[in-house]
N, C-alpha and C positions, 0 to 999 in steps of 0.2 A: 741578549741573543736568545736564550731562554723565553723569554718572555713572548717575545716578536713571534717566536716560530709558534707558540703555544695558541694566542690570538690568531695567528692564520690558520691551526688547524681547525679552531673552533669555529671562524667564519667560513669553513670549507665544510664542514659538518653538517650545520643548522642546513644549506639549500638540499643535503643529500636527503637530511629527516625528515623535510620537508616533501621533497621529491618523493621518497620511498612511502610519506602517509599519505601521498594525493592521490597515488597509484593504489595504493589500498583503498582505499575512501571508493575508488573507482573498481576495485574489482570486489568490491563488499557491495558496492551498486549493484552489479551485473549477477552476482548467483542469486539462483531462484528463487527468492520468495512463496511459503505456502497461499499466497492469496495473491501472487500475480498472476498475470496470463503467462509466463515463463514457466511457472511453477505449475500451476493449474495442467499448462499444455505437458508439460515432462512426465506430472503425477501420472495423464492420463493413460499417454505413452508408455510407459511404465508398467500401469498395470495390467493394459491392453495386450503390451507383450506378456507379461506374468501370467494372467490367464488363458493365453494362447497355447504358451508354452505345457501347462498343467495340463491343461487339456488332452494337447496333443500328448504328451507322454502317459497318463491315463488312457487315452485310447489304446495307446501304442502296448502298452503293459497287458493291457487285456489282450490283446488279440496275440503277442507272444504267450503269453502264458496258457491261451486257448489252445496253441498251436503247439506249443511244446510239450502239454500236455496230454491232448489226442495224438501225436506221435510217438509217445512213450506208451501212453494206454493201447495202441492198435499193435504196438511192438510186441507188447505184455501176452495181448489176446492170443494173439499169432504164435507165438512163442508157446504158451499155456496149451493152445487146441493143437499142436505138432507134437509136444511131448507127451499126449495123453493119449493119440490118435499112432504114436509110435510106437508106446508102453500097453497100452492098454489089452493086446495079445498073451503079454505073459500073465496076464489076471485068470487065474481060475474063480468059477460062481457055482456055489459058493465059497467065498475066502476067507483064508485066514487069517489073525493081527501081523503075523510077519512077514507076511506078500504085502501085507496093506505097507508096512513102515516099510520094505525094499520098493515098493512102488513109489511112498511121498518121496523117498532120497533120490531116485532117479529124476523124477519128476523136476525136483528141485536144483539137481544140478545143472538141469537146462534152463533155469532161472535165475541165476548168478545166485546160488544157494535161498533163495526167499526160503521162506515157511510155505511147506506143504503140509493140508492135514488130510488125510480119505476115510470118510466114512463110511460104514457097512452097517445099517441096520443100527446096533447099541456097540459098536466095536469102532475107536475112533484110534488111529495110528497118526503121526506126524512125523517131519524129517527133524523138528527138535524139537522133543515133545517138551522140552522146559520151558516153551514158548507160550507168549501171551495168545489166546486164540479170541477172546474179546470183538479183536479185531472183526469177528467173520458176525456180523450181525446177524439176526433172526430172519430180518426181511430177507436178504438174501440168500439164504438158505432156504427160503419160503419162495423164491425165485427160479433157483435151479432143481429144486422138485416138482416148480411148473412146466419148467421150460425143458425144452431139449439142446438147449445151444449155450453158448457161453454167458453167461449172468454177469456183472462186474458192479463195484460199488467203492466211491474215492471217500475215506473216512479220516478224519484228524484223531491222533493216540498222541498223547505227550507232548500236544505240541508239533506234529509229524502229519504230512503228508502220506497215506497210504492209499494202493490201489488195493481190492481184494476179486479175486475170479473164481467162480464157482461153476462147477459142470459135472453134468451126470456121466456116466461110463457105461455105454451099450458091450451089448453082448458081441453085437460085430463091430468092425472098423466104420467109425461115422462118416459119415458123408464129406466133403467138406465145408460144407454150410450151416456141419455141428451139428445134425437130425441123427441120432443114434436108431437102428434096428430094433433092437431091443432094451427095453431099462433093465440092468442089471442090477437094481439098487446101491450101485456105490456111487459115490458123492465126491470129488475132488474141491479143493480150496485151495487158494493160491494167495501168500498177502505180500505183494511186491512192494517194497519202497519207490518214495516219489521225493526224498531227501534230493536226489542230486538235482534232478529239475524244480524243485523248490530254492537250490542255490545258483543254478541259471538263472532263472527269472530274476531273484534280487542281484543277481550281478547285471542283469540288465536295468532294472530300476535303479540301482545308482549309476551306471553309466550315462545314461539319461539324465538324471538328478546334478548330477556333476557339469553336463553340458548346459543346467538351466541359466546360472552367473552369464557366464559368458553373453548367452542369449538376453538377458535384462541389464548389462553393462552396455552390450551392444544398440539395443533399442533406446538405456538412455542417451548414447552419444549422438545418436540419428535424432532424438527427441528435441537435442541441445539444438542440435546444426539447421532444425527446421523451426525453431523457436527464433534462433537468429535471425535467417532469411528473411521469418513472417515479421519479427519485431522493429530490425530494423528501418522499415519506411513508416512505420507506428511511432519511434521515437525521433523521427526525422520530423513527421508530425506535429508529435508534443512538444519539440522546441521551437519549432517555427509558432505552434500558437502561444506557448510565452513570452515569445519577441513580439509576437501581436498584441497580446495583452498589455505588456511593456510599451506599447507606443507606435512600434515601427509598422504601420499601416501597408506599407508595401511589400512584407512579407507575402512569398510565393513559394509553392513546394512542386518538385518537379514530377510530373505527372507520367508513370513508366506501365506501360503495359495495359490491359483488357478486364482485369481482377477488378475483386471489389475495394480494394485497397486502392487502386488506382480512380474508382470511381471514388470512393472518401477521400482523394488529395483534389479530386476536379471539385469537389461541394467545397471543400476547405476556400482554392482558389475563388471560387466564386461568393461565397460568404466574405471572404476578404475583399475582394473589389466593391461587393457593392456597398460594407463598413468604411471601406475608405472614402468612396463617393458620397454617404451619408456625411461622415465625421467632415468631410470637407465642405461638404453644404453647411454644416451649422457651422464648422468655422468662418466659412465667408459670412453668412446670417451673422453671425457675435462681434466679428469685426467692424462689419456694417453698422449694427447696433450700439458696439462704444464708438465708433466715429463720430453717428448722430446725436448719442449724450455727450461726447467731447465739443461739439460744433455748439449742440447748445446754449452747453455752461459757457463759454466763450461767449456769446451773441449775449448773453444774459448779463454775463461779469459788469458791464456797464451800467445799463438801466441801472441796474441792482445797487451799484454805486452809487447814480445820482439817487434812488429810493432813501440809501438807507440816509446818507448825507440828508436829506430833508426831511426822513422819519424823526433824526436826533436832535433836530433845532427844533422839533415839532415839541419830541418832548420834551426839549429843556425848557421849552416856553410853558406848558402845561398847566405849571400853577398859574398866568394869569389867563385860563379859558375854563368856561364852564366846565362842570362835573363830566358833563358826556362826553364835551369834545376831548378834554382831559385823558379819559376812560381810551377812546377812539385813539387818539394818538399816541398813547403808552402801547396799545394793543399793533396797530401799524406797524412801529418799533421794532417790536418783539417780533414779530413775526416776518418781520423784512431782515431782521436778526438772524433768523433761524434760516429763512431762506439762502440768506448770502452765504453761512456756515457750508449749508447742505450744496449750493453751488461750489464753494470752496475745493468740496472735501470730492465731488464728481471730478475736477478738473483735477487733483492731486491723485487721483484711483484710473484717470483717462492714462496718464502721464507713465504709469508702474504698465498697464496693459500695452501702452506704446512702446514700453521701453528707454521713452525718453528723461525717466528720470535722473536724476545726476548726483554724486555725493560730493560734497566739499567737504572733506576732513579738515579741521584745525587740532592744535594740543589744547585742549578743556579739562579746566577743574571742573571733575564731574558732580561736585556733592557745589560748588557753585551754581552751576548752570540747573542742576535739580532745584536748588532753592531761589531764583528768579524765574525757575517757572511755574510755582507755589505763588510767591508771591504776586507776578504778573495776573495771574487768576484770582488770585483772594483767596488762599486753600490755607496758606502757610500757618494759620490757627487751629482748621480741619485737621490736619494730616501730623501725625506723630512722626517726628522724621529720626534717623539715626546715619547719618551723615559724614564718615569720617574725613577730616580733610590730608590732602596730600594727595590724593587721585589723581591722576591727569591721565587720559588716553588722549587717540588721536582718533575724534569723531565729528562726523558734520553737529555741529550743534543746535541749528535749525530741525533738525531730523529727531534730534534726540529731546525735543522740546515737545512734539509734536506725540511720541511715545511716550511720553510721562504723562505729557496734559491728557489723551488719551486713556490710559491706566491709570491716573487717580481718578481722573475726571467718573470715568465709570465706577469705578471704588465708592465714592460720594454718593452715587446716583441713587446703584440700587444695590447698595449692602448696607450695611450697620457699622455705626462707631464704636469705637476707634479704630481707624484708618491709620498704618504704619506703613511706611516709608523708607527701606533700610539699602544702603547700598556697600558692597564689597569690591573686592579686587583679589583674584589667587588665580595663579596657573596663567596667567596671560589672559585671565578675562575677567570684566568688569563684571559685577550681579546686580541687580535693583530688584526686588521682590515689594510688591505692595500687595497688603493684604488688608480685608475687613472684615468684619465679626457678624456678618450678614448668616442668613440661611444660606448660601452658599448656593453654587449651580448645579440644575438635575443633569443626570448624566444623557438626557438626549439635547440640553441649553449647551453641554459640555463640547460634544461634537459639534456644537456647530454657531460656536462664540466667534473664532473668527471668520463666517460666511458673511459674504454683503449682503447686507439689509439686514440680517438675523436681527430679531428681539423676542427674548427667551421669555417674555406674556403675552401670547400672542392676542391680548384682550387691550395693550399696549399699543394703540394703532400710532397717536401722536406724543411724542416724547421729546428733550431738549436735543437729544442726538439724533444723527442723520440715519443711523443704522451701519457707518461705513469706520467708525472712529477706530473698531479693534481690525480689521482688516488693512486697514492705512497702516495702524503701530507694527502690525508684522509684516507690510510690504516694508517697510522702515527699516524695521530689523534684520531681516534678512538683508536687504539692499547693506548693511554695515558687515555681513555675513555672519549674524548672529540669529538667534529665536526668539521667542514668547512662548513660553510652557506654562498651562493652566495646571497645578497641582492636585492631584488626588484629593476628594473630599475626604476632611477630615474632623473628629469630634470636636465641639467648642471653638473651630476656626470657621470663615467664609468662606468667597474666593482668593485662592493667592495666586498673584501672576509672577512669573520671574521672566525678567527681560535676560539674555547675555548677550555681550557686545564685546567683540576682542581689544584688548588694549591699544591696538596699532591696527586701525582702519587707515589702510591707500587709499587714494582718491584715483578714479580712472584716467590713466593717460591719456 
């Protein structure tokens, strides 16, 4: 019970892992790649917002901070020219240091206590005199002994934001455009902190700063959702032209809208039509073409018959005719020989293109049937065979005569001795490998050993073979649903072929 329930969980398992990696497979497909158009377009997206955003919040930062600042500084001034314009009555001229410090303390109290310092002449008073006065630079002191009016100047101390105000003190009540009556030589200084609008402004740049995520989380999901849009009639596309490539010539992609994507599915269509009308023009032409060398061989098969039947009495008779005729009728022979072969081998290649070829499977000892068709030939001396008996599959044996005589037959031709011959059986399929100790094939003879006509010297115009023998052995093979695998070149070997043929070839109902 155990057991039962254990097996079913695990056969309930495998389709989920399966399930749950195809859907991976599939959304490891789908996130962006740096070097796709997905990725490409998202980066761009991305950084388009990123930079926008910096932008605008760099502007944005300047112009608060402009603006926070000129309303604090026009406060200051305002502020600075009322309390001097309000005080500056009880100043006696000439004065003394302790009207001076009663004056910066007033002064200063209308300044949320800033540092005030007033100068007279060599007499300098302050509302704290333990205060840095650094602050009041030269220039601007060099400013308001120009000027009649309010002087001001924004200095960094410590790290710190400072404004400082300087203005001279008339003898009368200034104007209010700051034009004093008379210079009384005293000198007022004002050093206002700008601390608090210096923590304004950064609480506005990380406000801003804080809001940037969002703004580039946002521009990638619009990124994504227009990546899609754009992509999905791109990979509607790209499968339709792999089913094209694949074969399927009537592949169409449905053509949506006035875009250029809509015009690249109408080229698509139209490239496909007219490839399909081509491909079917050469197929009608190639069909046409094996019919008339099927028609031929056929029309020929005869003559050829009575040829060679009269070539072979011809030559059996030969020793009693002269030297030439001799000569002439061996040559006749031979070459009505060759002919009727290369007819043969058209009508058995007509037949795999027709379709009409047929298997007769029977049960064959296969290391028999290899060794009568050695023998049949005259090789069985040639060929180093290794043979085991007890094999039997179930194979046309005619077919498989045809793929041996063919693979030694070439082994002999054009490779080097010794020529071996070995046959197996494992796993439900039969092996035959023949190999010989030739220079073996260059790897452009390699691709294309089993093309019709191929002969890998091309200086080889006339040869005993038709050109058709290795492409027959693997129409052969295949037709038993088996191969012909030419083997990697290798050192101190040739070529080596391996046939496989499954133990139990059906014949077609």
């Amino acid at each position: 019970m155990k057991a039962t329930t254990s097996t079913t969980e695990r056969g309930g398992a495998e389709p989920v892992a399966e399930t749950f990696a195809r859907h991976a497979a599939r959304a490891r497909a789908r996130l962006p790649r740096p070097g796709g158009l997905r990725g490409r377009l998202l980066l761009t997206v991305v950084v388009a917002a990123l930079l926008s955003a910096i932008t605008a919040t760099a502007l944005a930062y300047r112009e608060s901070r402009d603006a926070v600042l000129k309303r604090a500084q026009n406060a200051a001034v305002e502020d600075f020219r009322n309390r001097i314009e309000h005080l500056a009555g009880e100043l006696d001229v000439p004065t003394e240091l302790r009207s001076m410090a009663h004056f910066a303390t007033e002064v200063s109290s209308g300044l949320h206590d800033s540092l005030v310092v007033v100068q007279y002449r060599d007499f300098t008073a302050a509302s704290d005199p333990s205060a840095d006065r650094t602050r009041i630079t030269p220039a601007l002191r060099a400013a308001v002994r120009a000027h009649p009016r309010v002087s001001l100047q924004r200095v960094e101390h410590d790290g710190q934001p400072w404004l400082v105000l300087g203005a001279p003190v008339g003898l009368e009540p200034p104007a209010r455009g700051g034009d004093s009556a008379q210079p009384s030589g005293i000198e007022v200084f004002a050093v206002v902190s700008l601390a608090e609008e210096k923590r304004d402004t950064a609480a506005l740049v990380r406000s801003v700063t804080t809001g940037l995520l969002p703004v580039v989380l946002l521009a990638a999901v619009l990124a994504l959702l227009a990546a899609r849009a754009v992509l999905r009639p791109v990979r509607k596309l790209a499968g339709a032209t792999r089913r094209l490539a694949a074969g399927e010539l009537s592949t169409r992609v449905e053509e949506k809208g006035h875009d250029e994507l809509a015009e690249l599915a109408h080229t698509f269509n139209e490239t496909a039509g007219a490839l399909e009308r081509t491909v079917g023009e050469l197929r009608d032409q190639e069909a046409l073409a094996r019919r008339f060398v099927a028609d031929v061989s056929h029309e020929l098969r005869t003559p050829l018959a009575a040829m060679t039947m009269v070539s072979s009495v011809l030559e059996e008779d030969a020793d009693q005719l002269t030297p030439d005729t001799a000569h002439a009728a061996r040559t006749v022979s031979a070459e009505t020989t060759k002919l009727a072969r290369l007819v043969d081998d058209l009508i058995e290649i007509s037949r795999f293109d027709a379709r009409a070829a047929a298997l007769h499977a029977h049960d064959v000892d296969v290391a028999a049937t290899v060794r009568a068709t050695l023998t049949a030939r005259g090789w069985a001396q040639r060929v180093e065979t290794d043979l085991p008996p007890g094999i039997r599959a179930r194979l046309d044996r005619r077919r498989l005569d045809v793929i041996v005589a063919n693979l030694v037959g070439n082994a002999l031709r054009h490779g080097a001795p010794p020529v071996t011959l070995t046959v197996r059986a494992a796993d439900d399929q039969v092996t035959l490998v023949v190999a010989d100790h030739g220079p073996g094939l260059t790897s452009e003879a390699a691709r294309h050993v089993f093309d019709r006509f191929y002969k890998a010297d091309s200086a080889r115009t006339r040869s005993e073979g038709s050109g058709l023998g290795m492409a027959i052995a693997l129409e052969n093979a295949r037709l038993h649903g088996g191969t012909i695998e030419l083997a990697p070149p290798a050192h101190g070997t040739g070529a080596v072929f391996t046939l496989r043929l499954p133990l139990r070839t059906e014949s077609p109902s």
